[in-house]
N, C-alpha and C positions, 0 to 999 in steps of 0.2 A: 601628870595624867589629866587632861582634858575630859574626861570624863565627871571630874569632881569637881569641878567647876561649875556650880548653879547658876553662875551670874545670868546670862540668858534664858535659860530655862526656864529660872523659878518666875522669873515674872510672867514668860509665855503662859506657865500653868496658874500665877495667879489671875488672870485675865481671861483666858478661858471660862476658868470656872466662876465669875463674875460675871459673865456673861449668860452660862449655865443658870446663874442663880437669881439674876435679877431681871433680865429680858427674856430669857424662853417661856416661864412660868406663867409671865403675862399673855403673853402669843397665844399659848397653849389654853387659858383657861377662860379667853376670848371668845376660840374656837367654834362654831357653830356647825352642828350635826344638819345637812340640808332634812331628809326626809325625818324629822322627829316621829318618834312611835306613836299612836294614836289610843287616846284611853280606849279599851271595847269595853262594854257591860256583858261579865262574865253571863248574869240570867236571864238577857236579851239574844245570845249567840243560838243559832240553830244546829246543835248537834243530830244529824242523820246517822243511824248506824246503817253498816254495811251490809245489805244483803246479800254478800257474794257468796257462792259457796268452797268448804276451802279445802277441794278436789279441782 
């Protein structure tokens, strides 16, 4: 049965996962978010409450 035969395989899935484990990681934690979030000063913010009425 050809199916139990790992000869090929097993090296395609050692190499994959070699890849998985030593070049994506770097990729990925290179990454750079374009718009980064901006610190706000929570006791600088101007909270208006809503004068709607709620009818």
């Amino acid at each position: 049965m050809p199916q139990l035969n790992p000869d090929p395989w097993f090296i395609i899935l050692i190499f994959t996962w070699t890849v998985f484990l030593t070049i994506l990681p770097n990729k990925i934690t290179f990454y750079k978010i374009p718009n980064e979030p901006l610190n706000s000063d929570p006791l600088g913010s101007n909270m208006d409450t809503w004068s709607w009425p709620w009818y």
